[in-house]
C-alpha positions as CSV (number, residue, x, y, z in Angstrom):
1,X,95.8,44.4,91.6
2,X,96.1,48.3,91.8
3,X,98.6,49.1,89.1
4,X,99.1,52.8,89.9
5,X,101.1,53.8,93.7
6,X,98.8,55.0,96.0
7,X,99.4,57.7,98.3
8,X,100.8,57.0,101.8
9,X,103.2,57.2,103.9
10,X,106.6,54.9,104.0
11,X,107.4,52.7,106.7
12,X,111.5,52.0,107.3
13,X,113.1,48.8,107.4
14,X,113.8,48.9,111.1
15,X,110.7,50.2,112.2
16,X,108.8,46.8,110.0
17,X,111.4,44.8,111.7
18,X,109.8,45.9,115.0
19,X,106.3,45.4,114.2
20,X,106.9,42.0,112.8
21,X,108.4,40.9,116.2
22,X,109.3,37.2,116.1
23,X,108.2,36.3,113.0
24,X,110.1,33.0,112.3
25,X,107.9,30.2,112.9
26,X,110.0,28.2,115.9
27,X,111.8,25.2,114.2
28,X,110.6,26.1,110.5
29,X,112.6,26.0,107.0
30,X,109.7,28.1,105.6
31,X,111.8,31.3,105.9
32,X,109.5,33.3,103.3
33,X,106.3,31.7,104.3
34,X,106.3,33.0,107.4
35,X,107.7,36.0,106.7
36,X,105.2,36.4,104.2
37,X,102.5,35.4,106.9
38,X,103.9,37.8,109.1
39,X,103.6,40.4,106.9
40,X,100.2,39.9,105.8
41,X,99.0,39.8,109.6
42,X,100.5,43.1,110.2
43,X,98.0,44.2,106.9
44,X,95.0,42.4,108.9
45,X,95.5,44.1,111.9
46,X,96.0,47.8,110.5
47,X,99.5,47.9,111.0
48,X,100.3,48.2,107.8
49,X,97.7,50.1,105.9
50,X,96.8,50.1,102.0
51,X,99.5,52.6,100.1
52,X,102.4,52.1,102.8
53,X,105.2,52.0,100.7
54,X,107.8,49.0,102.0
55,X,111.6,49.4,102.7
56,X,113.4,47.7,99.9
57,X,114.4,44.7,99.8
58,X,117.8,44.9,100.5
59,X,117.1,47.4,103.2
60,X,114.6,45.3,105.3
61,X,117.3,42.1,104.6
62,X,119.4,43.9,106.4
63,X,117.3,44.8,109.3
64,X,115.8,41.1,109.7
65,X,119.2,39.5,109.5
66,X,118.1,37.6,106.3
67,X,119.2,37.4,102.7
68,X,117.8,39.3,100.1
69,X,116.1,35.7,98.2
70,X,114.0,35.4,101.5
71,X,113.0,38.8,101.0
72,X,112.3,38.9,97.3
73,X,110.7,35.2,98.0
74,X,107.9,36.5,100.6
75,X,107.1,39.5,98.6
76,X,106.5,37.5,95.4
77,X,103.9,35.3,97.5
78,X,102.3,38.5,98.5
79,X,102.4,40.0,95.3
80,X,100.4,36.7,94.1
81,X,97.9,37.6,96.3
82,X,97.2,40.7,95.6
83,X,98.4,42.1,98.7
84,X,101.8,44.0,98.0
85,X,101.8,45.6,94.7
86,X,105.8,46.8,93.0
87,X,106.2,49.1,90.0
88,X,109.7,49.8,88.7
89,X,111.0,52.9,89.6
90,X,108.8,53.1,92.5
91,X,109.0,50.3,94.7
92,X,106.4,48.1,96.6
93,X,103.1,49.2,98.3
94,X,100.5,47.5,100.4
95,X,97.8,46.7,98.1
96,X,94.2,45.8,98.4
97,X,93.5,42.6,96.9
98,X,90.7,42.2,94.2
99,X,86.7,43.1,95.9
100,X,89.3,44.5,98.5
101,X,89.2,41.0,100.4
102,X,92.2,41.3,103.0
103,X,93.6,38.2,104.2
104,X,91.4,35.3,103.0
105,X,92.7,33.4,100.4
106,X,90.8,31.2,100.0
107,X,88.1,32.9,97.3
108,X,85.2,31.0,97.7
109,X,85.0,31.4,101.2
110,X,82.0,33.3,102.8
111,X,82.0,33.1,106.2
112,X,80.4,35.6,108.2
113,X,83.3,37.6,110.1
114,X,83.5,37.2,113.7
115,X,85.7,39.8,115.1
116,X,87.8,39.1,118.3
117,X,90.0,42.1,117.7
118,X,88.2,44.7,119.2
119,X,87.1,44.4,122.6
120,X,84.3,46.8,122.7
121,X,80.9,45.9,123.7
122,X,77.8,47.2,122.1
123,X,75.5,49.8,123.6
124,X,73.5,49.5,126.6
125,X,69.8,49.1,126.1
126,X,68.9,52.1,128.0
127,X,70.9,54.4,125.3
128,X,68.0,54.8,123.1
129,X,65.6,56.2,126.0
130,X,68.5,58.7,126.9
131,X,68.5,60.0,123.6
132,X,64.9,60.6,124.0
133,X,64.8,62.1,127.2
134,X,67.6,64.5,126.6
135,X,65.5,66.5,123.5
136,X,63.5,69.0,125.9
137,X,67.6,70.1,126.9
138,X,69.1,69.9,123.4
139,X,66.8,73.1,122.5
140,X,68.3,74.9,124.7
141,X,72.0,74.5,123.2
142,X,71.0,74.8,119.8
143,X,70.6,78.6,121.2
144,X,74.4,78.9,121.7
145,X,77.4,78.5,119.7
146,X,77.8,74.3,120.5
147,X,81.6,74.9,121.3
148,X,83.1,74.1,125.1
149,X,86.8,73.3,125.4
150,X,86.2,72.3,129.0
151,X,82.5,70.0,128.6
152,X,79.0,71.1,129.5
153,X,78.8,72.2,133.1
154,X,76.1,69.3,134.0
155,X,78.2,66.4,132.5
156,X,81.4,67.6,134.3
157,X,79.1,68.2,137.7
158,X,77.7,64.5,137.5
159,X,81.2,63.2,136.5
160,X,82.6,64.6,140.0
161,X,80.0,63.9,141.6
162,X,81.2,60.0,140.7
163,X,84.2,60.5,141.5
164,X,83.4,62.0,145.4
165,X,81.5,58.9,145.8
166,X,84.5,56.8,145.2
167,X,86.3,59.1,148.3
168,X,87.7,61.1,145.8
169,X,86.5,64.6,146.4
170,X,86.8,66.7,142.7
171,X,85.4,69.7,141.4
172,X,83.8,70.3,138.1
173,X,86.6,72.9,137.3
174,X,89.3,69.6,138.0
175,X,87.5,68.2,134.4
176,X,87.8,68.1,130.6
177,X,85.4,66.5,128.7
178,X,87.1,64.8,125.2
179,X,86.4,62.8,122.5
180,X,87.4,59.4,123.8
181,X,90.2,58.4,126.1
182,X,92.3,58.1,123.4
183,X,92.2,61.7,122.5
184,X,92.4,62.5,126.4
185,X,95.8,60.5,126.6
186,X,97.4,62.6,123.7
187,X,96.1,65.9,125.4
188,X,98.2,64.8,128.3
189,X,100.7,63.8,126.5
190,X,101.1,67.2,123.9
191,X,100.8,69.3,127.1
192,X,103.7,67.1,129.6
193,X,106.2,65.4,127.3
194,X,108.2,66.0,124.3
195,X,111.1,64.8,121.5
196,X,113.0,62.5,123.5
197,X,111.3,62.0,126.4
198,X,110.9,58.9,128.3
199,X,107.2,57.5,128.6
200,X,107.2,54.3,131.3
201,X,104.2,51.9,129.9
202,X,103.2,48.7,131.2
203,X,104.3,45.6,129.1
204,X,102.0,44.2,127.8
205,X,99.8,47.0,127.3
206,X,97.0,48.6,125.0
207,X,98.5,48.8,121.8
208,X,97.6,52.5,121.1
209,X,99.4,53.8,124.1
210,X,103.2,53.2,122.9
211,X,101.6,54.2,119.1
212,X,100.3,57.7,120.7
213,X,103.9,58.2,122.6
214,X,105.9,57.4,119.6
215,X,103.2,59.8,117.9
216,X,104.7,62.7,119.8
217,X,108.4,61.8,119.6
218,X,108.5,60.0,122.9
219,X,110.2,56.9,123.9
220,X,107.6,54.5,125.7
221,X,110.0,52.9,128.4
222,X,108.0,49.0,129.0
223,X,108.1,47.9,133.1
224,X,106.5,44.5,133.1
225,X,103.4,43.0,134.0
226,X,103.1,39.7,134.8
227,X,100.1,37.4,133.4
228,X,99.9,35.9,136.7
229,X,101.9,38.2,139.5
230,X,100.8,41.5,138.2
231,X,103.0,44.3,138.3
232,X,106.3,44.6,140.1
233,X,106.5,47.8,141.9
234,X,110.2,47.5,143.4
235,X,110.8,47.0,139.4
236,X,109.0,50.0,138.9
237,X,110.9,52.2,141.4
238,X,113.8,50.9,140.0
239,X,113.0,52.4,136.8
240,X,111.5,55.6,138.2
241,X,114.6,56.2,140.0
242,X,116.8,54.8,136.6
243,X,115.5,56.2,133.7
244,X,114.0,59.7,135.0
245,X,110.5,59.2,132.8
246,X,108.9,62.3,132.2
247,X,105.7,60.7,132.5
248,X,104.1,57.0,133.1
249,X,100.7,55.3,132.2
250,X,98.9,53.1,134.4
251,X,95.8,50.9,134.1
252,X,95.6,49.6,137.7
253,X,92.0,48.4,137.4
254,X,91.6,45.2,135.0
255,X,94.8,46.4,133.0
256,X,94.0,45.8,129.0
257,X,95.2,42.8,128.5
258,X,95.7,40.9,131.4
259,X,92.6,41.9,133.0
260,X,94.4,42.1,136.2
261,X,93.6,44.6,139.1
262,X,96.7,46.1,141.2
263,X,95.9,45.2,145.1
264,X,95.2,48.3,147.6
265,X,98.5,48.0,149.4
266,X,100.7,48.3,145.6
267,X,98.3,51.2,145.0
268,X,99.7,52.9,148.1
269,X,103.0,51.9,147.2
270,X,103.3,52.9,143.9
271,X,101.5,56.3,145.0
272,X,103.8,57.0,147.0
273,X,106.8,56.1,144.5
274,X,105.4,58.6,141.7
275,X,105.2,61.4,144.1
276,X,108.7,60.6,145.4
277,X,109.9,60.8,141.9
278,X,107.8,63.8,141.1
279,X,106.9,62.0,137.9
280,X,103.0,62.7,137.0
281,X,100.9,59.3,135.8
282,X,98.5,59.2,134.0
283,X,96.0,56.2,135.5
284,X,93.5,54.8,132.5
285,X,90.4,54.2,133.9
286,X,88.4,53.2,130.7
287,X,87.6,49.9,132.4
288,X,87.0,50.6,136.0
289,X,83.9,50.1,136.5
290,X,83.8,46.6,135.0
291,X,84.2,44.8,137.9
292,X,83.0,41.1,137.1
293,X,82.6,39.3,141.0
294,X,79.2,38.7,142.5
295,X,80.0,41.6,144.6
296,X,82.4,44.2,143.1
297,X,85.5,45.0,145.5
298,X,86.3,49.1,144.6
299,X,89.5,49.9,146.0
300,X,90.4,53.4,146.1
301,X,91.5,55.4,143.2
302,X,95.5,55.8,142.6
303,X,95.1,59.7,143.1
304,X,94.4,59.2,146.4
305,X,97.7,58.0,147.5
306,X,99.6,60.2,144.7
307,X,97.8,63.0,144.9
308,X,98.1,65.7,142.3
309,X,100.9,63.7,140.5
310,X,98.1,61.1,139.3
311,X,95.9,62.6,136.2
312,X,92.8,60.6,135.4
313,X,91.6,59.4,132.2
314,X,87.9,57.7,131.8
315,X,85.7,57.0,129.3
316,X,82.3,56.3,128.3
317,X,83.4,53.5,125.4
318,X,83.3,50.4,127.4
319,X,80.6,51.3,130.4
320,X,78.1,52.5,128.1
321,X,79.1,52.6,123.8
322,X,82.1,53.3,122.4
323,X,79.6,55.6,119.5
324,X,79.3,58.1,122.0
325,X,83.0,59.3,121.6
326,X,83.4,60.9,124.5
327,X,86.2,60.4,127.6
328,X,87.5,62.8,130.0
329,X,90.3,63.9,132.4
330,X,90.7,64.8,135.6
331,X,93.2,66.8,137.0
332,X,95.1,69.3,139.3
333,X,93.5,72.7,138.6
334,X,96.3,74.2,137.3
335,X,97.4,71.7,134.7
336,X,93.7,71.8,133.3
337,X,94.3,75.3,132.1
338,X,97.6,74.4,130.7
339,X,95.8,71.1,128.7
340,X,92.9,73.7,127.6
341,X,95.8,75.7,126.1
342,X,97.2,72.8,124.3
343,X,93.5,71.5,123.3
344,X,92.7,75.0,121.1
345,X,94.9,74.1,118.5
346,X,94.0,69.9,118.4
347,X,89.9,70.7,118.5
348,X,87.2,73.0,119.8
349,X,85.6,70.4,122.1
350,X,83.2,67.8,122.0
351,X,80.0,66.5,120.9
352,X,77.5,68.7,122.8
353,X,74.2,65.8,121.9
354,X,76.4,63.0,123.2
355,X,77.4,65.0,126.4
356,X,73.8,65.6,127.3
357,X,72.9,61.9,126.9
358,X,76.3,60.7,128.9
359,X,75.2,63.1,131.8
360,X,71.4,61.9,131.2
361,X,73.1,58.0,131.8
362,X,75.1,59.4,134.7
363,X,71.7,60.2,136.5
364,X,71.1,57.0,137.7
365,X,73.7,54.9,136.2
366,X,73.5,51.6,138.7
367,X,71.0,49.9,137.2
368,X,72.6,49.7,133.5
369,X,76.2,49.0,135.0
370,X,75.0,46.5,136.9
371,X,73.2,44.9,133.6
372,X,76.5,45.4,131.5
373,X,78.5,43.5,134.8
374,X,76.4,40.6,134.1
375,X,75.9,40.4,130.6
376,X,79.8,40.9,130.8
377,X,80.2,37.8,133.0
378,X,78.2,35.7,131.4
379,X,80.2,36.1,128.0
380,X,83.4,35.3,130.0
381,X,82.6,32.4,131.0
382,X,80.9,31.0,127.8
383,X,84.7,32.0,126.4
384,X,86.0,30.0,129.1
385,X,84.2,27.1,128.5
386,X,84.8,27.3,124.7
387,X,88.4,27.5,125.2
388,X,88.5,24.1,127.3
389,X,86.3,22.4,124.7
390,X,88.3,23.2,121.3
391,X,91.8,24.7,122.3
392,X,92.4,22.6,125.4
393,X,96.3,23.0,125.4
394,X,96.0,26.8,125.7
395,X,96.2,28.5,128.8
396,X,94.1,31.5,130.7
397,X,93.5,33.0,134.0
398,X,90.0,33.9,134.1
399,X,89.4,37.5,135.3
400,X,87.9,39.5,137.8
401,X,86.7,42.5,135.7
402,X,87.5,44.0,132.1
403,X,86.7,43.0,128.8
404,X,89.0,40.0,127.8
405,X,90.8,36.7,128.4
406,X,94.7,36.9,128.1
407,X,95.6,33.8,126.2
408,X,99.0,31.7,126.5
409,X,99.9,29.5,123.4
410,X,101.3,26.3,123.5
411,X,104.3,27.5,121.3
412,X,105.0,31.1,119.5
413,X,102.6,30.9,116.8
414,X,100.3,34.6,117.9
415,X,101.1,36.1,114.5
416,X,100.7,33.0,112.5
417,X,97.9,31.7,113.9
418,X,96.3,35.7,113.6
419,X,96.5,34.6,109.6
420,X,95.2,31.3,109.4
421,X,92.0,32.7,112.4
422,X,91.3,35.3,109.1
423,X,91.2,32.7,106.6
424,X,88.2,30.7,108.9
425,X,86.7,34.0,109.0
426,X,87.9,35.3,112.5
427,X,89.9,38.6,113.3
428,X,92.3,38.7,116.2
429,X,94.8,40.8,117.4
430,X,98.0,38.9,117.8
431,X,100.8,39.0,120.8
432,X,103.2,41.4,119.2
433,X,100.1,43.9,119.2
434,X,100.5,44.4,122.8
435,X,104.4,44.6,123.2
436,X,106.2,47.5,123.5
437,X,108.6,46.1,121.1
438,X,106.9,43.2,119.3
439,X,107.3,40.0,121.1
440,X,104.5,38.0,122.9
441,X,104.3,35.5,120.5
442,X,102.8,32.9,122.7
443,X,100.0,35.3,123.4
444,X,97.0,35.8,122.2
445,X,94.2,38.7,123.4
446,X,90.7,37.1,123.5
447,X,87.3,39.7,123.9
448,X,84.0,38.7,125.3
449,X,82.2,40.9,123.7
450,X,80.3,39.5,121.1
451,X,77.0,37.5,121.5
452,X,77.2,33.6,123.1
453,X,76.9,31.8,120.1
454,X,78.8,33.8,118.0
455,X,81.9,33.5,120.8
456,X,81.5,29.5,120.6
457,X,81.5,29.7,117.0
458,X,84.4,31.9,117.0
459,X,86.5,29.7,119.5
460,X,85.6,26.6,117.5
461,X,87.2,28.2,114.1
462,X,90.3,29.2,116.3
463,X,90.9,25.8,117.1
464,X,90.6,25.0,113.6
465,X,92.8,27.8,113.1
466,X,95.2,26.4,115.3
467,X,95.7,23.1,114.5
468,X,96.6,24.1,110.7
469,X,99.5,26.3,112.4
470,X,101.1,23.7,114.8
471,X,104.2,22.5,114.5
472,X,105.1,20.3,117.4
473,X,103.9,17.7,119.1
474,X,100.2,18.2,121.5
475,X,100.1,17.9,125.0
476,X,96.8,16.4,126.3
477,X,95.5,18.7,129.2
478,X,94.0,22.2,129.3
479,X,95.1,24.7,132.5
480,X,93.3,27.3,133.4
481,X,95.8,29.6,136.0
């Protein structure tokens, strides 16, 4: 165990007390167990990274409503393991354990690590040739200075030209090229909202959208989404009209996690709503093209009942690999020079190699979509299935596009069982991940994204996993809604 307090930042007792959500097992007398569980799954998952220093004891007592012997209690069990480390004088600290071995306990384990956390596919087979074919071009570049704020003018023509297709006419001077979509959404946000503005965010939602709105002193403002409804647009007027948002996020098509898709008529609804409210949205279309059906069903894009009070985000991460780093934005004309202004003092632009390959894929992207739509599929259902087979009591509705399955638990086990899932040598991101606010216990976000058999294999530890974290009694049916 690291003897000596590694640099990093501190994390207060109220903010822990949010990330740890509902941490209490239901029904248990194992107050520091699970606590300690808890707190180790929030290390797993990256919440809580090596050399954050921890509130003290009595401080994050207070804030969990729990004596300071529970406290002291779970911390000794992770100091045993190597996970927290203390010094006197100087407090506690996330701590690697020995070899750096996060989360299993078990030390003689050496199972291969299956991770369900991430829901990123791996690159398309045709990347390689694009690299390739885009040399002859990249010898051209190397004769200027490499730097474009606003994206190479071929990429940006090609990613208009995508969007006209979808009856949404855009110009290459309505685009940004950026590194990712994550990077696009802070632009936005840097440029529209500040300190103590409201941000409305779908609940659940992707869990770096709330982190990149508290990043900028925002308050992320959760409307709900339903697992099985979808999203309630007289709820969301409600709060348009109520809380006066500066700014709201959207990811109508196959919304990460639900995998849902907002119908035409709500579109038009909902259009109309943000331009009565004059509040501007940004829509997240990372995952828009993965449309899983035989046949896709496009519907038209949210800008084109909101007009200029929609700003688009896409990306290349999902359609074509995530390596690429690249995303963009589209936007009213005059808010693009007013996002270049705020982009000069975050970065000087992006990768110039991996925009001629992106444009090179844009070319004649059909054929590889429609390869990533069915390798896509296929995965989902061999998740499906899996799920029947070894966690029969958990429920799923299977969905039309996206990247994952939006898992309900037979009780509110998400963080525990996110702990026992590392110990049989699988990572997943539990509930609380995808709350505004924690919560979502009985939740669980699975990806189809890795190979067949490595998803059966994965599903059959979970179940594993699962049945070492249940405390009630077993129903006998699986439901798929």
């Amino acid at each position: 165990m690291t003897s000596q307090f590694p640099p990093g930042g501190r994390i207060s007792g109220a903010r822990l007390a949010r990330l740890l959500g509902g941490w209490r097992h239901s029904g248990s007398r194992r107050g520091a167990s699970d606590l300690a569980d808890a707190l180790e799954s929030q290390v797993l998952d990256g919440r809580l990274p090596v050399g954050t220093r921890l509130p003290a004891e009595r401080e994050l007592a207070t804030a969990l409503g729990v004596s300071r012997t529970l406290v002291g209690a779970a911390l000794d069990r992770l100091r045993e393991s190597g996970l927290v480390a203390s010094r006197q004088g100087a407090g506690s600290w996330v701590s690697a354990p020995a070899g750096g071995r996060v989360g299993r306990r078990d030390p003689g384990a050496d199972l291969e690590l299956l991770d369900l956390a991430h829901a990123s596919p791996p690159a398309v087979p045709g990347l390689l040739a694009a690299f390739d074919a885009v040399r002859p071009q990249l010898g051209a570049e190397l004769c200027d200075h490499g730097y474009s704020a606003r994206g190479l003018p071929v990429l940006r023509e090609r990613l208009a030209a995508s969007y006209a297709a979808r009856g949404l006419p855009t110009t290459p001077d309505q685009l940004i090229v950026t590194n990712g979509a994550q990077h696009a959404f802070a632009l936005v946000l840097r440029t529209l909202a500040g300190p103590g503005d409201r941000v409305l965010v779908e609940q659940p939602c992707y869990p770096n959208t709330p982190e990149a709105i508290r990043a900028a002193h925002a308050l992320p403002v959760p409307v709900a989404v339903d697992p099985v409804e979808g999203w309630d647009i007289a709820a969301i007027e409600a709060a348009l009209r109520q809380a006066s948002p500066r700014l709201a996020v959207f990811v109508p098509d196959f919304q990460n996690p639900t995998g849902l898709q907002l119908d035409a008529e709500s579109r038009q609804r909902l259009g109309a709503a943000l331009a009565r409210a004059r509040t501007p949205a940004v829509v997240d279309e990372t995952l828009a093209e993965l449309d899983l059906r035989a046949t896709p069903v496009p519907l038209p894009p949210l800008a084109a009942y909101a007009g200029e009070w929609v700003i688009m985000v896409g990306s290349a991460a999902k359609t074509f690999w995530g390596g690429l780093r690249l995303g963009w934005i589209r936007a009213p004309e005059h808010l693009v020079e007013q996002l270049l202004a705020a982009r000069h003092s975050l970065d000087l632009g992006s990768s110039v190699l991996s925009q001629l390959v992106l444009a090179e894929l844009l070319a004649d992207a059909g054929p590889l979509l429609r390869q990533r739509r069915d390798d896509l599929r296929a995965a989902r259902d061999v998740l499906a299935d899996a799920l029947r087979e070894h966690c029969p009591e958990w429920t799923f509705r299977l969905p039309v596009g996206g990247l994952s399955l939006w898992c309900g638990l037979p009780e509110p086990m998400s963080t525990r069982l996110s702990v026992a899932a590392a110990n049989h040598g699988v990572q997943v991101a539990p509930g609380p991940r995808f709350g505004v606010h924690g919560g979502l216990e009985r939740r669980l976000r699975l990806p189809f994204c890795l190979p067949e058999d490595r998803l059966r294999e994965a599903v059959r530890r979970l179940g594993l996993a699962a049945a070492s974290v249940r405390s009630g009694p077993r129903g006998v049916d699986a439901t798929v809604v």
